[in-house]
DSSP file (Angstrom, degrees, kcal/mol; ACC not computed):
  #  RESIDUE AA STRUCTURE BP1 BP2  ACC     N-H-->O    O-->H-N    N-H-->O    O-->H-N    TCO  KAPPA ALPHA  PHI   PSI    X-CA   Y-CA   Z-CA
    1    1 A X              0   0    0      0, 0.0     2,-0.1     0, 0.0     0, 0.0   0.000 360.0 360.0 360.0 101.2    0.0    0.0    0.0
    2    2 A X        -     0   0    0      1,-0.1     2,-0.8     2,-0.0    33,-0.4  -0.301 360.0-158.4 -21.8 103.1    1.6    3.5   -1.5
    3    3 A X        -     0   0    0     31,-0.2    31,-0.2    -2,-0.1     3,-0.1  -0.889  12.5-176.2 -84.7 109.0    1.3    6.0    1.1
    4    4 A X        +     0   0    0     -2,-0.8     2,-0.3     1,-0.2    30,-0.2   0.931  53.3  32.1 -63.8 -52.8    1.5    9.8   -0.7
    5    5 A X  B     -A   33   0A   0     28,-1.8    28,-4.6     2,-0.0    -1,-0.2  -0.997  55.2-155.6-142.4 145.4    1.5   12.3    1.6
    6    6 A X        +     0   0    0     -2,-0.3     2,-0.3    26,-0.2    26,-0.2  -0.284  23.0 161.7 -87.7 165.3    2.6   13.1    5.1
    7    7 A X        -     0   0    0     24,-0.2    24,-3.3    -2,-0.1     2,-0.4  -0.899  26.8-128.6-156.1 179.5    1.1   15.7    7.3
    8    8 A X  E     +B   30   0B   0     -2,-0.3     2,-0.3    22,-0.2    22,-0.2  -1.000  31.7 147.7-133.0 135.0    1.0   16.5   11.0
    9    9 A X  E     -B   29   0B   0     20,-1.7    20,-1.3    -2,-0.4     2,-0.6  -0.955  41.1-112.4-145.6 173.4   -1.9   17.2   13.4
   10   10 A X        -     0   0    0     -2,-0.3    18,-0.1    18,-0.2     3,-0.1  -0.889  33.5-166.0-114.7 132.0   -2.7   16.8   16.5
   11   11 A X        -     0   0    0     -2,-0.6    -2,-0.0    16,-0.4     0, 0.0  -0.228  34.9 -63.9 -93.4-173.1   -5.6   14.4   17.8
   12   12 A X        -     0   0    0      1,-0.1    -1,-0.1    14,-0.0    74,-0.0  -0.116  26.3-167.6 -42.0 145.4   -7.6   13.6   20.6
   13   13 A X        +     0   0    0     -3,-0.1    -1,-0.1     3,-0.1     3,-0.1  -0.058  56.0 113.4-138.5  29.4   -5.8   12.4   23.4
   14   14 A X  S    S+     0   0    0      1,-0.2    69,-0.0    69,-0.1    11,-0.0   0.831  75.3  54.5 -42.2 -50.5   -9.3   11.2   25.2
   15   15 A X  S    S+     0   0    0     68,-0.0    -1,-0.2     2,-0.0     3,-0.1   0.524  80.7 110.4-106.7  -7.9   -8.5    7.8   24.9
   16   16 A X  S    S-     0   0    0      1,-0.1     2,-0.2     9,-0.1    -3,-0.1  -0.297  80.6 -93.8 -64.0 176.1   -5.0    7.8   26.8
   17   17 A X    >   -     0   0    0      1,-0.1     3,-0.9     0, 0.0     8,-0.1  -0.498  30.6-121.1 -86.4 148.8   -5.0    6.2   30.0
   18   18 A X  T 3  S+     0   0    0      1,-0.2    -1,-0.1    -2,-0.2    -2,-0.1   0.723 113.4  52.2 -79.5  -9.7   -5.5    8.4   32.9
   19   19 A X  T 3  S+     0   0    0      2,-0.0    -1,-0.2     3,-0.0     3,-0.1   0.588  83.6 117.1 -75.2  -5.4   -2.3    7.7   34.7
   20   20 A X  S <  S-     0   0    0     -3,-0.9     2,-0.3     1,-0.1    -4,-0.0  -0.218  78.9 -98.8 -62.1 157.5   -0.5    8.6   31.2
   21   21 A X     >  -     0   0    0      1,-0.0     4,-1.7     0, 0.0     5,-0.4  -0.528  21.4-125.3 -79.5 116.2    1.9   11.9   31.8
   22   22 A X  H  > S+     0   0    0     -2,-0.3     4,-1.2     1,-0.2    -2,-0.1   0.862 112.5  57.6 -67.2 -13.9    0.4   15.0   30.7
   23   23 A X  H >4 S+     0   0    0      2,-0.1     3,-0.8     3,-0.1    -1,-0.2   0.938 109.6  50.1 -71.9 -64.7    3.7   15.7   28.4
   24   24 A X  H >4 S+     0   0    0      1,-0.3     3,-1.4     2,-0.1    -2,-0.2   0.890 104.8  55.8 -53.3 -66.4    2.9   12.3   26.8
   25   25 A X  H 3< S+     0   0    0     -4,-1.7    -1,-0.3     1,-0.3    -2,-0.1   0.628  94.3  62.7 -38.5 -39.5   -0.7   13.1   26.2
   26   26 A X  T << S+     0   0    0     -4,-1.2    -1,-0.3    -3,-0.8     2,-0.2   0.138  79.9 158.9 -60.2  21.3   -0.1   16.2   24.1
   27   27 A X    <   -     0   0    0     -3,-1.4     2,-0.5    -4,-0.2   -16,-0.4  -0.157  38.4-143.9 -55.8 100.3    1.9   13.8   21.3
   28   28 A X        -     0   0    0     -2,-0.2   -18,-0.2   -18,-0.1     2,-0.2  -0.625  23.5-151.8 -62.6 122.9    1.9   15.3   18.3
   29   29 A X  E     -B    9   0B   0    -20,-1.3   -20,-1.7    -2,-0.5     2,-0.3  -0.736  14.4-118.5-102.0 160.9    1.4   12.2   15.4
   30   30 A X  E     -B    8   0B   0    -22,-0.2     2,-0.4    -2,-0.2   -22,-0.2  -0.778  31.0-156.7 -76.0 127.7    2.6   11.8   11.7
   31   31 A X        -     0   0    0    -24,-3.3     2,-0.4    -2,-0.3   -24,-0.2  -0.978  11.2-172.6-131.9 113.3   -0.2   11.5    9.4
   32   32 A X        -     0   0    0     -2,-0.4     2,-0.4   -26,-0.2   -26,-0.2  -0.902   7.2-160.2-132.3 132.3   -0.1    9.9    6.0
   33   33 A X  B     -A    5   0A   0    -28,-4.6   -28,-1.8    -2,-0.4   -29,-0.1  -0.906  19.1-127.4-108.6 139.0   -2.9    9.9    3.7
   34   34 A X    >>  -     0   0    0     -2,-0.4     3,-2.1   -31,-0.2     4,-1.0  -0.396  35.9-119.3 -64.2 151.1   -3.1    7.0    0.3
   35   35 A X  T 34 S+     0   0    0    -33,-0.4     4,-0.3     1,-0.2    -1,-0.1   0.798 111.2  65.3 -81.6 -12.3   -3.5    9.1   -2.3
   36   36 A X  T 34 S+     0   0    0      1,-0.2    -1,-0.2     2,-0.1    -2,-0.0   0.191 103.5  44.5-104.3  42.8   -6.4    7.7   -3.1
   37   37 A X  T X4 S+     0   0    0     -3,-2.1     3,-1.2     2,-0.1    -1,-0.2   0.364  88.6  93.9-116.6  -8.2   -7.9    8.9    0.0
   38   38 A X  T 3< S+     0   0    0     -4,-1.0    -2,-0.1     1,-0.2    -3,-0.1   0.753  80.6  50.3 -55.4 -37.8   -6.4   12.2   -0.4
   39   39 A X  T 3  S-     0   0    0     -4,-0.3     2,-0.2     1,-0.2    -1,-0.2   0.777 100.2-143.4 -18.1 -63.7   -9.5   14.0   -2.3
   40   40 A X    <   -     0   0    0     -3,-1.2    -1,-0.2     1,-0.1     2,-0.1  -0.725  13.7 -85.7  99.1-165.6  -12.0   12.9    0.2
   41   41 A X        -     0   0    0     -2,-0.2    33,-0.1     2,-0.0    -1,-0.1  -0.624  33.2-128.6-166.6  99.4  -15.4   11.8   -0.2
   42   42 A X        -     0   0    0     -2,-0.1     2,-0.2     2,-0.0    -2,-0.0   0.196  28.2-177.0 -67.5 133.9  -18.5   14.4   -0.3
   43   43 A X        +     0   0    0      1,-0.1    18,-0.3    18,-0.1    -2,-0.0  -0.618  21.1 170.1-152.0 102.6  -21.7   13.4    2.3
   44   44 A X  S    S+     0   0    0     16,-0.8     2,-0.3    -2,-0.2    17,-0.2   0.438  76.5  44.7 -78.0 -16.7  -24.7   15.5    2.3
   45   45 A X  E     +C   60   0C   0     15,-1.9     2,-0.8     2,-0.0    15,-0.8  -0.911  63.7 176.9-129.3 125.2  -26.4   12.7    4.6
   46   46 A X  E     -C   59   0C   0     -2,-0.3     2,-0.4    13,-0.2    13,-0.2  -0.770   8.8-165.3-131.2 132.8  -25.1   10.7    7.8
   47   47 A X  E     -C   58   0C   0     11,-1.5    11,-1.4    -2,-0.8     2,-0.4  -0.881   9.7-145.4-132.0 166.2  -26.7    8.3    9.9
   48   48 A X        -     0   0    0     -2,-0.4     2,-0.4     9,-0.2     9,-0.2  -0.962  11.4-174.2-144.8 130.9  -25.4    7.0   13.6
   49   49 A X        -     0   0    0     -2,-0.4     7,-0.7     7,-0.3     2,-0.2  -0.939   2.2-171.2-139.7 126.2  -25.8    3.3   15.1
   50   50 A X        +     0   0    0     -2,-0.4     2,-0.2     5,-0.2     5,-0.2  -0.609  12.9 168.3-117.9 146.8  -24.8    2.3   18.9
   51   51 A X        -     0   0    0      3,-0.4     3,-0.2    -2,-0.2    -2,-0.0  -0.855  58.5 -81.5-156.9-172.2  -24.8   -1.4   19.8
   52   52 A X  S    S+     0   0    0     -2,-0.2    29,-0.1     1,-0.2     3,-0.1   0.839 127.7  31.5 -63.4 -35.0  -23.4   -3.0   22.9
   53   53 A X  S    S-     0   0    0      1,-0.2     2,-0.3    27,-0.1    28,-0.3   0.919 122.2  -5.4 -74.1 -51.6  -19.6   -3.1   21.4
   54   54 A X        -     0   0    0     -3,-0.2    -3,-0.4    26,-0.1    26,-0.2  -0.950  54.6-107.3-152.3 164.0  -19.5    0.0   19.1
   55   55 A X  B     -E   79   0D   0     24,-3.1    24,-1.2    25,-0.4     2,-0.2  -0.622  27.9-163.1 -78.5 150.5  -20.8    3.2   17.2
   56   56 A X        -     0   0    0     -7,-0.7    -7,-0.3    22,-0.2    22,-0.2  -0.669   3.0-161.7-152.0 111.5  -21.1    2.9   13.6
   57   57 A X        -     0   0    0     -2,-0.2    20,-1.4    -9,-0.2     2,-0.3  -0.450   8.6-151.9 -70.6 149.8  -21.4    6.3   11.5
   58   58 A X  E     -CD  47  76C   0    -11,-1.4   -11,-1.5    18,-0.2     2,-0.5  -0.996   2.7-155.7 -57.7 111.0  -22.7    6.1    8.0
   59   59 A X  E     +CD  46  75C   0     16,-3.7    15,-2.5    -2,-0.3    16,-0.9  -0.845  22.8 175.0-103.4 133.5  -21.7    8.6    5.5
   60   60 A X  E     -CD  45  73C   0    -15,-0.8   -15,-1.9    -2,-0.5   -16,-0.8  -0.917  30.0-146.2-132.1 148.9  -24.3    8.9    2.7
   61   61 A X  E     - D   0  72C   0     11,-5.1    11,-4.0    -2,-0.4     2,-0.7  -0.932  26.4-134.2-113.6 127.9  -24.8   11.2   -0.4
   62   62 A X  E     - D   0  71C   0     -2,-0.7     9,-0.2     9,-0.2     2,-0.1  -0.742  21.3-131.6 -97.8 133.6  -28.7   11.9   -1.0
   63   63 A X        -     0   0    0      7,-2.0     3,-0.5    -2,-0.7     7,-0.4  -0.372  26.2-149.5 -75.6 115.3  -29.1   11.3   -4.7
   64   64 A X  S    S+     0   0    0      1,-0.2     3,-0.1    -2,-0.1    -1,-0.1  -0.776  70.5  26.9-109.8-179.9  -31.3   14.7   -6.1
   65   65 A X  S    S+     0   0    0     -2,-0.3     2,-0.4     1,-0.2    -1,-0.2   0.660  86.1 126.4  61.4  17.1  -33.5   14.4   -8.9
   66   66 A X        -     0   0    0     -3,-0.5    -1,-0.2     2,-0.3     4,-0.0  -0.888  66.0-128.2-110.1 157.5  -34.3   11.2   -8.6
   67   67 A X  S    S+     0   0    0     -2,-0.4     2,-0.3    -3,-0.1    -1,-0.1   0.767 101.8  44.4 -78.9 -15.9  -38.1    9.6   -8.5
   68   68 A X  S    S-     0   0    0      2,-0.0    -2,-0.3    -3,-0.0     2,-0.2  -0.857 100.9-114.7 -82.3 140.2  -37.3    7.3   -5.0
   69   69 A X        -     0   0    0     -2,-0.3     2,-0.3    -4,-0.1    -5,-0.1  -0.660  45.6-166.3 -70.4 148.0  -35.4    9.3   -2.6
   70   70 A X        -     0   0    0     -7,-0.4    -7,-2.0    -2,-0.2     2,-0.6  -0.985  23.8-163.0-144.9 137.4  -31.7    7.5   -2.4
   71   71 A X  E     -D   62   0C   0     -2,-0.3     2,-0.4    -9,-0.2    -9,-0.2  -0.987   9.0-158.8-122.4 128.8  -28.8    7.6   -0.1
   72   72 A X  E     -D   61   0C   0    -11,-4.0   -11,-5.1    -2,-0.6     2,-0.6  -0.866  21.6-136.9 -94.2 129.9  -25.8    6.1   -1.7
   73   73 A X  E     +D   60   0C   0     -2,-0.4   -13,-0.3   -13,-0.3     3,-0.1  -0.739  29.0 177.4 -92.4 129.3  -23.6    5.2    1.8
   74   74 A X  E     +     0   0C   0    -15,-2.5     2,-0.2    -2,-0.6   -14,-0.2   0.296  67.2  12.3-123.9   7.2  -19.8    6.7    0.2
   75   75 A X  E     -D   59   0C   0    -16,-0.9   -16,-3.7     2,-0.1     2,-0.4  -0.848  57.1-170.6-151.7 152.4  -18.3    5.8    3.8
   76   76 A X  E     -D   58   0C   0    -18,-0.2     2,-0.3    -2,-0.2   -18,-0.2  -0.957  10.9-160.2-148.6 146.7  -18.7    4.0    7.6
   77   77 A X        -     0   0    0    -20,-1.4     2,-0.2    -2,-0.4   -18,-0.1  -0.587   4.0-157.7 -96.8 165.7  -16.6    4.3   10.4
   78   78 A X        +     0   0    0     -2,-0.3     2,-0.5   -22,-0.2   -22,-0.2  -0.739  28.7 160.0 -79.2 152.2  -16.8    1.7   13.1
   79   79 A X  B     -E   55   0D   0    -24,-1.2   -24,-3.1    -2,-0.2     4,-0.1  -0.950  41.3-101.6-179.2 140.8  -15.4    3.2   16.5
   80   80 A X     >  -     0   0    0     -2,-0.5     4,-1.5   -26,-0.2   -25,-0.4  -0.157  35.8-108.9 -76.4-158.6  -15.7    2.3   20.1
   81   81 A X  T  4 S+     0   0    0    -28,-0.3    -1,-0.1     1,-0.3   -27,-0.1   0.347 123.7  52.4-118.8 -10.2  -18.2    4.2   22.4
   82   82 A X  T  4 S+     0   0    0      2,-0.2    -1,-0.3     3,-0.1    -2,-0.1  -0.191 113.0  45.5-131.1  26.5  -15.2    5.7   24.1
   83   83 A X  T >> S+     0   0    0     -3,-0.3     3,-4.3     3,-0.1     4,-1.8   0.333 108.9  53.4-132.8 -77.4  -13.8    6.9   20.7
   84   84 A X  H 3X S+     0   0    0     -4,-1.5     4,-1.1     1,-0.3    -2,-0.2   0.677 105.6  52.2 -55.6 -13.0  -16.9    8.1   19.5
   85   85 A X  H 3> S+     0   0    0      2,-0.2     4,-1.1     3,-0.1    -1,-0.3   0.688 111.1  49.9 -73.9 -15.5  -17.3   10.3   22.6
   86   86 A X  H X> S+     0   0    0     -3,-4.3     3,-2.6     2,-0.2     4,-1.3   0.875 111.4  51.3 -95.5 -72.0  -13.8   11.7   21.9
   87   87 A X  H >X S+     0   0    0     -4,-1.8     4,-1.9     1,-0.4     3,-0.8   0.691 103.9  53.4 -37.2 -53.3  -14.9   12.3   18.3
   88   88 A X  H 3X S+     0   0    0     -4,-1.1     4,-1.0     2,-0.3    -1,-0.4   0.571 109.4  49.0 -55.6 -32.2  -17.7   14.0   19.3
   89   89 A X  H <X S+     0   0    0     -3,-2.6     4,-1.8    -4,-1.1    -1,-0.2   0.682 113.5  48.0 -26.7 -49.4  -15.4   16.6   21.6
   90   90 A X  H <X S+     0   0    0     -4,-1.3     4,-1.5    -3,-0.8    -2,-0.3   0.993 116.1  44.3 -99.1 -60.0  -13.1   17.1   18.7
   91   91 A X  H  X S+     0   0    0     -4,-1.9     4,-2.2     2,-0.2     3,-0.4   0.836 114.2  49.2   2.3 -70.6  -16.3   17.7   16.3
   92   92 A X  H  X S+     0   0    0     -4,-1.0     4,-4.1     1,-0.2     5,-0.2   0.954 112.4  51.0 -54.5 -54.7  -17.8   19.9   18.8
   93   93 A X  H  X S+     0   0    0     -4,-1.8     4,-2.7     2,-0.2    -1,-0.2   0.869 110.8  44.3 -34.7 -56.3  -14.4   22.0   19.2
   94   94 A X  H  X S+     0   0    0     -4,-1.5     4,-2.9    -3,-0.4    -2,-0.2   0.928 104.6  63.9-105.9 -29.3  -13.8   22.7   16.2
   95   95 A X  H  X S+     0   0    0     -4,-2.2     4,-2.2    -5,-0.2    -2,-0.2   0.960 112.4  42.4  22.8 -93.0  -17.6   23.6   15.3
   96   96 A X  H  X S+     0   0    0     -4,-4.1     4,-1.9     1,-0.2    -2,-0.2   0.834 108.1  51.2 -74.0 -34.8  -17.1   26.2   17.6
   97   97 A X  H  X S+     0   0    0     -4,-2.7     4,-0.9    -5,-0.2    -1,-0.2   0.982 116.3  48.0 -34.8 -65.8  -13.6   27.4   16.6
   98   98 A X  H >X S+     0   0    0     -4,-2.9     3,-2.3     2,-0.2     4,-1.5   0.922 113.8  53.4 -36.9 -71.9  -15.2   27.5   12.7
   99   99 A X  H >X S+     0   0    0     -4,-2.2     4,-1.5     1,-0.3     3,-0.5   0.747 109.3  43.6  -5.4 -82.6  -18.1   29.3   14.3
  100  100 A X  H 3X S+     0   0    0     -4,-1.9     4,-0.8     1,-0.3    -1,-0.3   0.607 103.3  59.0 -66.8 -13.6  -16.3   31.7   15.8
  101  101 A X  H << S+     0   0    0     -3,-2.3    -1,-0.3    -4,-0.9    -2,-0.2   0.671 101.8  63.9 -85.0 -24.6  -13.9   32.7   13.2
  102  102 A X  H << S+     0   0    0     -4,-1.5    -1,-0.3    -3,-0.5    -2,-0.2   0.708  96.3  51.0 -59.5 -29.5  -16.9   33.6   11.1
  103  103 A X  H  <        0   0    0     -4,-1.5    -2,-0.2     1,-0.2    -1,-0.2   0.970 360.0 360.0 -74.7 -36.9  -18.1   36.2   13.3
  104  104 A X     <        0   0    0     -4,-0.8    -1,-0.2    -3,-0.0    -2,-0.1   0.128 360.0 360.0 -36.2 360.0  -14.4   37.5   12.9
């Protein structure tokens, strides 16, 4: 598998252990996208499903102009419940970052 391009971010650090070093927890990671994820993948529709083990996001595009409504699913995550709460933080976060930079 061809990885293309590197980047850097920083993620969540929800899911470290709570004894973990607060130097460790701030870990900056190396982030390499395939190129043929680099593009991305467009979702006008999204749908969310919990069972005992895990969350499982749906990413859908709703189809216009056609005589059934259709969502074509163009991604799913799978994620644990304690992932998807972190996700839902770093969602929220940056929401409100966007948000505010608009008012700006």
């Amino acid at each position: 598998m061809l990885l293309h391009k590197q980047q850097h971010a920083k993620f969540s650090t929800d899911l470290t252990p709570k004894n973990m070093s607060e130097e460790k927890k701030d870990k900056h990671y190396k982030i390499k996208i395939m190129e043929e994820m680099e593009a991305g993948v467009y979702s006008n529709a999204i749908s969310v499903h919990f069972n005992n083990n895990e969350c499982v996001i749906d990413m859908g595009y709703s189809v216009p102009n056609v005589p059934e409504p259709l969502i074509k699913i163009v991604s799913r995550i799978n994620m644990s419940h304690q992932t998807a709460e972190s996700f839902l933080k770093v969602l929220s976060n940056a929401m409100l970052d966007w948000k505010n930079k608009q008012k700006s």
